[in-house]
VOMARLUM-543476 format. One record per residue: residue in three letters; x negated, y negated, z of N, C-alpha, C, CB in turn. Coordinates in steps of 0.05 Angstrom, whole numbers, plus 5000, padded with zeros to 4 digits. Glycine has a CB too. Example, Ala and Ser with C-alpha at 12.3 -4.5 7.8 and 13.67 -1.06 7.14 Angstrom:
2
Ala473651145156475450905156473650665156477450895181
Ser474350455142472750215143474249995157471850125114
This chain:
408
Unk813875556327815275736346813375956355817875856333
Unk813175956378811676176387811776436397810776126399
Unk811976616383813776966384810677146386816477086342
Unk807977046381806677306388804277306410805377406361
Unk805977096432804477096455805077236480804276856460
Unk807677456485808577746501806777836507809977956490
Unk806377846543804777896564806878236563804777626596
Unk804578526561805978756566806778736588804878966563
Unk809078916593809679016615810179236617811178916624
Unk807979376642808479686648811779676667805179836671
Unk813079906660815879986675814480166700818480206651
Unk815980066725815480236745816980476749815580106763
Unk816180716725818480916727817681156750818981046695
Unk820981256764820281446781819681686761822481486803
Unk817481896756817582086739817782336758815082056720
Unk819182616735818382846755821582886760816182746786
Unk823682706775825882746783826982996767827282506781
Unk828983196774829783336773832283286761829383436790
Unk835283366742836483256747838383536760836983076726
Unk841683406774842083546796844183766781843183366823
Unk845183676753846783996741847283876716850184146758
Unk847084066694847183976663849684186660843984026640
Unk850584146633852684226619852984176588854584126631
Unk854084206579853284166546855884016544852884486522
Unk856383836537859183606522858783366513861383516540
Unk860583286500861282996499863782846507861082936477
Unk863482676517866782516526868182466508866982236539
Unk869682556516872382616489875682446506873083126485
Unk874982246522877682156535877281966551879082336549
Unk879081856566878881656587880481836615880681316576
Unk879681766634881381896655881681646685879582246663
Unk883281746689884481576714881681566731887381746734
Unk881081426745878481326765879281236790876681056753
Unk877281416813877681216836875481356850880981206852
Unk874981186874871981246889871581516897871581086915
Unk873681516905874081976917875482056896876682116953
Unk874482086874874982246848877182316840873982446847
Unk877682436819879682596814879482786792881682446812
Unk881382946803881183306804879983316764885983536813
Unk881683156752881483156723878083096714883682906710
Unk876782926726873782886709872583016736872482496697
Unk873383266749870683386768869383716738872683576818
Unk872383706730870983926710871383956692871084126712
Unk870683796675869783736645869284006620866883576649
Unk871084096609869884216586867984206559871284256579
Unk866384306564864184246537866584166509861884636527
Unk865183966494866183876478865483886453866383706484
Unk863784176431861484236410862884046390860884596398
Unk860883906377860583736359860783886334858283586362
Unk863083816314863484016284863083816264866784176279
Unk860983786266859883626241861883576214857283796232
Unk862683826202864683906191867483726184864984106206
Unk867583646211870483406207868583126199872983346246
Unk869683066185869382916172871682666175868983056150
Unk870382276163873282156182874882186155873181746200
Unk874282266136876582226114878482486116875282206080
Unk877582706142880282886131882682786152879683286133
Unk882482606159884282446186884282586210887582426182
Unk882182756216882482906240880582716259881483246237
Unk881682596283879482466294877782556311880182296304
Unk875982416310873082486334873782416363869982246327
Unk872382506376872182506406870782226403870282776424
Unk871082146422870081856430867981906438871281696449
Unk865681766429863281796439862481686459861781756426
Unk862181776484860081526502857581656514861781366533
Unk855881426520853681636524852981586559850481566499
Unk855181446578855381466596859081456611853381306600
Unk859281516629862381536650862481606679864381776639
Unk864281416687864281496715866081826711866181206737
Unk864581966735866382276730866482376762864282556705
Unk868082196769869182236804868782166819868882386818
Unk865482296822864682156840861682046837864982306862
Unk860981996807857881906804858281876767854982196819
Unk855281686771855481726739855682086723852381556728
Unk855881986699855382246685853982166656858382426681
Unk851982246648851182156615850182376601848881936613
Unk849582266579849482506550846282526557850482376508
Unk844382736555842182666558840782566528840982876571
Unk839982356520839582296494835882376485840581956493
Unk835882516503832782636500833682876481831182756534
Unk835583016482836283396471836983286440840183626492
Unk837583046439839782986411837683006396841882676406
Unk838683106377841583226356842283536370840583296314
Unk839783676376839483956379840684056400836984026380
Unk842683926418842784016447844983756453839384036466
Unk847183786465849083646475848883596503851183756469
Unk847883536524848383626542848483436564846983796542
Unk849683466578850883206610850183236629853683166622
Unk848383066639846982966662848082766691845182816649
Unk847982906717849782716724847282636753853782856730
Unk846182496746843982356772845082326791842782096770
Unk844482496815845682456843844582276865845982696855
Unk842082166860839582096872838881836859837482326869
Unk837481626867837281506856834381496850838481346863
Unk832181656859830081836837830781856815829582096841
Unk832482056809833782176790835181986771835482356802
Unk836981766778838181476769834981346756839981246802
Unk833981346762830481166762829481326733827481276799
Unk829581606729828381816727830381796689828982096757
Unk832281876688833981816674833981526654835881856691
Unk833581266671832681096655830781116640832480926663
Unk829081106657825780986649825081276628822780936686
Unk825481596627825281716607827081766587824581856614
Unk828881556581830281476564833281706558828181436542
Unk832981796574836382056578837981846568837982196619
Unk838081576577839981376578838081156566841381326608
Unk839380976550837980796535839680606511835880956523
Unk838180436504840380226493840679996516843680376487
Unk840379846512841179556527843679476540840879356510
Unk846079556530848279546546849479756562849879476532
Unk848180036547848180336558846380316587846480576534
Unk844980176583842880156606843880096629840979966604
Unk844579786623845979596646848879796659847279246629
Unk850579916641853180076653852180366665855680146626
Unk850480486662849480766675846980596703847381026641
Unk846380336703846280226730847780186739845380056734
Unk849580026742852279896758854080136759853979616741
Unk853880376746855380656747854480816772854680836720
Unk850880786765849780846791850080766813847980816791
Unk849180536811849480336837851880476853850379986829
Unk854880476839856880536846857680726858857780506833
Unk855480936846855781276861854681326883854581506845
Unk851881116880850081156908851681076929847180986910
Unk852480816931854180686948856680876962855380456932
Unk858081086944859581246949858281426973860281356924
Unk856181546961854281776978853081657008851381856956
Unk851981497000849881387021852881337047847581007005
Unk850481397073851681397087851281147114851581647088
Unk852580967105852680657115853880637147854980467092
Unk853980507158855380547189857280397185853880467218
Unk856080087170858579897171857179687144859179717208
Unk859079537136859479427120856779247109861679327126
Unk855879137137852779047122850579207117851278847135
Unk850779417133848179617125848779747095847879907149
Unk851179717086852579787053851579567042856179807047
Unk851479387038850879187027847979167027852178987037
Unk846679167047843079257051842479567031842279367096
Unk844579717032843379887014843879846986843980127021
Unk845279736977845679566952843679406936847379406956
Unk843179266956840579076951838579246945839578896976
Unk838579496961835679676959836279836936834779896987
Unk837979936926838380066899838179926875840680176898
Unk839779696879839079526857836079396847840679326862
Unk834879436877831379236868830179486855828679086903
Unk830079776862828979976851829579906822830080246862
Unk832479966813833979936785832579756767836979826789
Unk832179576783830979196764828279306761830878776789
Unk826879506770824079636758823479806744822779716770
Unk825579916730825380066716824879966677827680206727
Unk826479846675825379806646825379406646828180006616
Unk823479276634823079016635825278926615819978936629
Unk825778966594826278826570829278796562824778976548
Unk831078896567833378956567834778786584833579186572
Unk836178526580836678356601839878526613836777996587
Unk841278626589843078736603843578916633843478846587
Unk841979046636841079226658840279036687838479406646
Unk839478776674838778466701842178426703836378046684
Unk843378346680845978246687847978476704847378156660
Unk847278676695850378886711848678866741851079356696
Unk845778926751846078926775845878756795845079056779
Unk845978466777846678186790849678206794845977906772
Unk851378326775854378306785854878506808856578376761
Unk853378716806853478876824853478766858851379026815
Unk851078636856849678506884852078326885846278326883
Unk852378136872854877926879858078106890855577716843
Unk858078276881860778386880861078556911861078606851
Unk858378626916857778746942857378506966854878936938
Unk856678276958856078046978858777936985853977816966
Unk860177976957862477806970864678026985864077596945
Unk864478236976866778347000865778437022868478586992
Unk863678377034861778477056863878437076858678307062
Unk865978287086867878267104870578507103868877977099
Unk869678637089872178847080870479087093873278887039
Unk872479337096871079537108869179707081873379717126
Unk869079927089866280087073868780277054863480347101
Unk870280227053872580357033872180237019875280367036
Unk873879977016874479717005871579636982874979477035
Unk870079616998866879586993866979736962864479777020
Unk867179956968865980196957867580136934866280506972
Unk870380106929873180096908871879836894876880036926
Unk870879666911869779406902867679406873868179286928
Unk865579646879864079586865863979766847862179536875
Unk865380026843866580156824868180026803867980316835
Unk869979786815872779616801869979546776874979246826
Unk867679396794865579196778864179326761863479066795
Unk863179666756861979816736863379876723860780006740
Unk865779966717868579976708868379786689870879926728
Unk869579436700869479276682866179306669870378986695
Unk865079276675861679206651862979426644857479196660
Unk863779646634863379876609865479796600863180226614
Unk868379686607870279566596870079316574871479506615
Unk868279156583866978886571865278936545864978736594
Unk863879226556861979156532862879426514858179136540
Unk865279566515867179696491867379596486869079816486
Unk868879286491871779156479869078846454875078946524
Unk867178906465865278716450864378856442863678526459
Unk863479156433862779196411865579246386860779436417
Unk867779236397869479336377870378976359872479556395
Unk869278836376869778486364867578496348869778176389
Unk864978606355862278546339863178696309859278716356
Unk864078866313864779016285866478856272866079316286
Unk868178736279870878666266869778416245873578546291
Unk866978276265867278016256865078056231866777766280
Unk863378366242861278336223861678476195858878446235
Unk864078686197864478926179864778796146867579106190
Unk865578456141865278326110862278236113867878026101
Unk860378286126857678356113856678506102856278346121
Unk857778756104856378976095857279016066856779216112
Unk855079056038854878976021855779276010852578816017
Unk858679146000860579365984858679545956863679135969
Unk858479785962856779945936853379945946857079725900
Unk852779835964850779755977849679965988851279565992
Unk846779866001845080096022845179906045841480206012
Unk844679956066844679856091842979956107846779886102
Unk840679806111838180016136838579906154834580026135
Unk839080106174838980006213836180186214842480166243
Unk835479976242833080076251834280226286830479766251
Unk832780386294832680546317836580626317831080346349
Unk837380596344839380656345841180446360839280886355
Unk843380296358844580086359847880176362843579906334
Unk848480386372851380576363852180506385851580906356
Unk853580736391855680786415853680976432859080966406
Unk851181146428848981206449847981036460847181316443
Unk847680816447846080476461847880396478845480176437
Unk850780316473851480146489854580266503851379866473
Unk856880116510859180306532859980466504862480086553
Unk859880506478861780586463861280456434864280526476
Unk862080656413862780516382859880356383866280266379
Unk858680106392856180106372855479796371856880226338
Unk854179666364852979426356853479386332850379396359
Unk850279526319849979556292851279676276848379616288
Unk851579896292852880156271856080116278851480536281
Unk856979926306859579886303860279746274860479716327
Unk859379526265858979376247858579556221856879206254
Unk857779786219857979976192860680146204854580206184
Unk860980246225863180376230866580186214862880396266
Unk866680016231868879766221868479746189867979406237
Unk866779676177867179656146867479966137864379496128
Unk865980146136867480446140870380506140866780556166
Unk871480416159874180476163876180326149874680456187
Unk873980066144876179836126876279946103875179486120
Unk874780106085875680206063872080166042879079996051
Unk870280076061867880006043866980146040866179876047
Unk865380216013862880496013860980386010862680725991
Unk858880516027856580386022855580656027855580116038
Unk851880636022849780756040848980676058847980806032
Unk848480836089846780736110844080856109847980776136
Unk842580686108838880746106837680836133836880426098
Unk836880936143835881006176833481066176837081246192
Unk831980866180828281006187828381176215825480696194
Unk826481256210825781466239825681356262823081596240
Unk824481126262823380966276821280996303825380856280
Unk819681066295816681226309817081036335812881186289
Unk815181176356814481386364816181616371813181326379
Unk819281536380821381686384823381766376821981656394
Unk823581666351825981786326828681706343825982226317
Unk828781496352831581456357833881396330831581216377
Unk831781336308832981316285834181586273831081196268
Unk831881786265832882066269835082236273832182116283
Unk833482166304835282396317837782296335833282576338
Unk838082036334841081846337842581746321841081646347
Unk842081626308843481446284844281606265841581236270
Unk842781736252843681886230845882066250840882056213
Unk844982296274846982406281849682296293845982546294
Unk850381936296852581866298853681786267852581666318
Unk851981796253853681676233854581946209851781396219
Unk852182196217854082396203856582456222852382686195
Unk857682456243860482506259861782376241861082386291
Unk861182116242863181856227863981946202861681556221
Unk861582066189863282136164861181986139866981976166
Unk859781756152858981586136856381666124858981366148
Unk856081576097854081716083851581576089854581726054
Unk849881696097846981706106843881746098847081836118
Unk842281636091838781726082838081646098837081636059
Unk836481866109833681886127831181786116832882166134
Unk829581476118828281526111825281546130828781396093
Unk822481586123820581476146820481136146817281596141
Unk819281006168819080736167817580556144817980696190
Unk815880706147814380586127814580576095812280666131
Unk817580716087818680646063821180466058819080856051
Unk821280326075823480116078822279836052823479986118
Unk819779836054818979666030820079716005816279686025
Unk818879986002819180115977822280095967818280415981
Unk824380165990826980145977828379965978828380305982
Unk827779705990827479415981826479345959826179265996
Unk824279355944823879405930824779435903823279495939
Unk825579615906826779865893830779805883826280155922
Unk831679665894834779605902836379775916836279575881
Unk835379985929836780055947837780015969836480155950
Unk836479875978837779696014837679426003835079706050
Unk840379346006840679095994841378896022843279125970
Unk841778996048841978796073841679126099846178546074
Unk840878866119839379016146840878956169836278916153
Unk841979166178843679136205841379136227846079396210
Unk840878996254840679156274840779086295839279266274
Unk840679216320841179126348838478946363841779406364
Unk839078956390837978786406837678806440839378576399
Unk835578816442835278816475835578546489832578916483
Unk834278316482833978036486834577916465831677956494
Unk835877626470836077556450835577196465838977686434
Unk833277006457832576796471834376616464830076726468
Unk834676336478835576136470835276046446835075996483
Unk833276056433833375886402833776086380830475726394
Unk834376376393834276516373833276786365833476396362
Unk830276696375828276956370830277246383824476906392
Unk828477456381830277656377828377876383831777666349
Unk828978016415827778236418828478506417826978216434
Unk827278616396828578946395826479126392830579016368
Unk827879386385825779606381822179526368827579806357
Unk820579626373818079606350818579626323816079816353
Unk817879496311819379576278820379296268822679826281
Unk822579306289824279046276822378806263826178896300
Unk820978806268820478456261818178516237818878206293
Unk816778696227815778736212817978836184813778876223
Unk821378916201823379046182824078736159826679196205
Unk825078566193825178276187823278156156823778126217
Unk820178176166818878026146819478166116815577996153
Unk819878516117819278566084823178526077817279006074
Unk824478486099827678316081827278026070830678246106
Unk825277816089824777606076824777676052822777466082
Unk821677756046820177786027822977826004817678026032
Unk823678016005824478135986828277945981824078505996
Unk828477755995831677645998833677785996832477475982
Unk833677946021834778076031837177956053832878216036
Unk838877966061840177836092838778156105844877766096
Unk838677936137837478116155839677976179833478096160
Unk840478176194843478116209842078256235846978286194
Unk842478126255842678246287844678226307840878136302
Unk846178486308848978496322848178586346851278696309
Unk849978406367848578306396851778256416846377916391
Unk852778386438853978296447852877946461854678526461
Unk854777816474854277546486852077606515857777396495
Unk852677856524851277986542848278016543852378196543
Unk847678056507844378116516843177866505842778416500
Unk844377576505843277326503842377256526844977146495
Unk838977166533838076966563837476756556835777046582
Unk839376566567839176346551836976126574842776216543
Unk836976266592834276166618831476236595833976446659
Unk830476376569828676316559828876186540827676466557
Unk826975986535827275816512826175886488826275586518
Unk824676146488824776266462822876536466823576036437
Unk822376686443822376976446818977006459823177166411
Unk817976736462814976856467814776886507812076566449
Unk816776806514817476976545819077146551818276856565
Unk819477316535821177576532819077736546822177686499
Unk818777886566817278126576817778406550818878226611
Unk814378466544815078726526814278906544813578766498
Unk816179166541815679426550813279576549817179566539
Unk810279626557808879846544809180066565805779776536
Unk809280276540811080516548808380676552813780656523
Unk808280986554805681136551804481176523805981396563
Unk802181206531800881236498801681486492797381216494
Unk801581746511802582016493804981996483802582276508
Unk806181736486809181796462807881736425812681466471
Unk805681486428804681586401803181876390802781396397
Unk800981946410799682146406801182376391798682206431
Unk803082396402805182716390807982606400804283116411
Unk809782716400812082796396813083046418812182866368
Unk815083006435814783246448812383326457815583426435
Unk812083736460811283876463808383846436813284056468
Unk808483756421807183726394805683556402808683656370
Unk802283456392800483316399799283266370798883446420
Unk799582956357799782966333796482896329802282776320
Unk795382766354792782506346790682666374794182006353
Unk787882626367785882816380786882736411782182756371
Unk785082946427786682836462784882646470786783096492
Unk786482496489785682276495784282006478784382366511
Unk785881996454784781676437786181566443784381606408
Unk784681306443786681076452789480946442785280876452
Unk791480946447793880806437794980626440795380886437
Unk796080506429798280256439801380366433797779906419
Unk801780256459805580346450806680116459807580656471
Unk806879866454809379796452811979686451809579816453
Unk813979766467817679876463819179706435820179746499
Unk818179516444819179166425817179096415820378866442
Unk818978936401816878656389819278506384814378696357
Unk817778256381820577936374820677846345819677566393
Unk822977836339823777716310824377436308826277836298
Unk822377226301823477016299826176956292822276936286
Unk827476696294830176666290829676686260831676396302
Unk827076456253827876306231828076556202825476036227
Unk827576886212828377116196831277206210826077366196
Unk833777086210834977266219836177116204835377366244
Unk838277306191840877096170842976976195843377356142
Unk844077176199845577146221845677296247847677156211
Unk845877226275846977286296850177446304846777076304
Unk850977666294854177806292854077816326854678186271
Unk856377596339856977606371859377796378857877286383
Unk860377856394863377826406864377616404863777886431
Unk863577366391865077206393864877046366864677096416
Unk863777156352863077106320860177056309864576856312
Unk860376986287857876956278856076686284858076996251
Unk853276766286851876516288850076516263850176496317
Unk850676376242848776356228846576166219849576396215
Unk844376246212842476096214842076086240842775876202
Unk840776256263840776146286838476036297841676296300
Unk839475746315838575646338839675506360837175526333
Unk836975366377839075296398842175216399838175116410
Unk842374946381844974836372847775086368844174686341
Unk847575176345848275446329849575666352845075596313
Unk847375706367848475836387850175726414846375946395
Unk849175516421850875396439853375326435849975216445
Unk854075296394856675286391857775526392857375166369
Unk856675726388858676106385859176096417855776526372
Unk857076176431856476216457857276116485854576186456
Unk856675776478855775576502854075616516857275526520
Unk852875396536851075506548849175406539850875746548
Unk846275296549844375346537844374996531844575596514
């Protein structure tokens, strides 16, 4: 099987964009939707996060999402400020939409694809069309920008293929109609991929090893994708079922999405947490403290292989080693079953100053050379199981999957 032959791919990101008004919150609700807004999500109250509640005193949390339609455009958490800074971004421009992806404000693989087709949806609102095919011409033109922004993430290909389809076929309807059309279509994708992460949990939550440690790598929650989580849906669900465990969280270099995400969704939750750096994940394998490995997914190929964060597949080999289960929770959404395995997965390389330093911080002399990156692929033949929306695939390959899935 061939997984370490990934041609990089530079992202054509717009940089520089501005964004057009911040605020400090989190979405704490659902509200009625329609193309010319309404009065309830134009003004949003900050929502401060009280660490404090905890889920065992029964007081519940705000719902996390880390994107929403809010009237009349997207709106998202900027996931650059987290933990230290709450704060909502609402891209009016599709610079700014470009700008927001590619420097990761917005991120996660299914988070991706719904704050596109969110976009898409707002521009379409704004832009000022004469008639119904020059709407549809500008669709096409927002969406080809969108498809350049990050390579690896097939989700973000699928929402703005539904997008384009959803705009082609009502092209006979007026520029109202149009517009209601392709809002209905971003709507459903954030609808689809809640309602599949809350199946991914359900089906995965009797894996997680009761008294146990549990390491996720990067961030796989309800910041990644429409809501609640992949991976960490999957620790959330056994959580609530009554399991205790530990969750393990490496940092996960160059950007601490492990850090400064994961750990900060899963202290809300309630759920008990160690930070560790990456490079002691051996050690507490090792050691008996992480006794199985949750984690998410950007791609996921036909036979199996498995593209995620950098990390993963080296996380993969020291669970072999050590017989460990190693689990990858994946809506049906971030499966391409057009590749026949992980060694035509496009990898992301991102900039080298995200190794160099951190922020404002410059860790490595100026200007040495770096490699960054985003992914790397996990063979199948390390993955215990595949946790779907539609159940488990274990042991996966082509076969395996074509029975959970179809297809393929």
């Amino acid at each position: 099987m061939k997984t370490n032959n990934q041609q990089p791919t530079t992202n054509n990101c717009a940089r520089g964009a501005q964004n057009r008004s911040q605020e400090p919150g989190v979405r704490s609700q659902e509200h009625k939707q329609g193309v010319h807004g309404n009065p309830e999500t134009n003004n949003q109250q900050p929502t401060t996060n009280n660490r404090a509640r905890r889920a065992h005193t029964g007081e519940a949390l705000p719902e996390l999402l880390p994107v929403w339609w809010d009237g009349d455009g997207p709106a998202m958490l900027d996931q650059t400020l987290l933990p230290h800074e709450e704060t909502v971004i609402r891209p009016g421009t599709l610079a700014e939409l470009e700008e927001a992806i590619c420097s990761l404000r917005v991120r996660g693989a299914p988070a991706i694809g719904i704050a596109a087709a969110l976009g898409t949806a707002g521009l379409a609102l704004s832009c000022d069309a004469v008639d119904s095919r020059s709407l549809v011409n500008e669709v096409e033109r927002i969406t080809a920008r969108l498809a350049a922004t990050r390579p690896t993430a097939v989700n973000l290909f699928r929402a703005l293929d539904r997008m384009r389809c959803r705009a082609k076929t009502a092209v006979s309807l007026g520029l109202d109609e149009i517009r209601q059309a392709l809002l209905d279509e971003a709507l459903m994708i954030q609808r689809e991929e809640i309602e599949a992460c809350h199946r991914i949990g359900a089906f995965g939550a009797g894996l997680v090893p009761a008294g146990g440690g549990v390491l996720n790598h990067c961030n796989a929650g309800a910041l990644a994708t429409g809501g609640y989580g992949t991976s960490l849906g999957v620790l959330r669900q056994a959580w609530r079922e009554g399991t205790s465990f530990i969750a393990y969280v490496d940092e996960t270099r160059p950007l601490l999405q492990g850090a400064r995400l994961t750990a900060w969704e899963l202290e809300r939750e309630g759920i008990p947490v160690v930070l560790i750096c990456d490079n002691m994940a051996g050690h507490m394998m090792k050691t008996g403290r992480i006794n199985a490995v949750i984690v998410g997914a950007d791609r996921i190929a036909a036979n199996g292989d498995t593209a995620n964060k950098i990390g993963t597949y080296a996380t993969a080999v020291l669970a072999r080693y050590h017989n460990i289960p190693f689990y990858v929770a994946a809506p049906v959404s971030t499966f391409d079953l057009s590749l026949s395995d992980g060694a035509s997965i496009p990898i992301e390389e991102r900039h080298p100053d995200e190794v160099r330093g951190f922020g404002t911080c410059r860790t490595a002399p100026p200007g040495v050379p770096a490699a960054n990156p985003a992914f790397d692929v996990t063979p199948a033949e390390l993955i215990s199981a595949i946790i779907t929306d539609k159940g488990l695939i274990k042991h996966p390959d082509r076969a395996s999957i074509a029975a959970v899935i179809g297809g393929g």
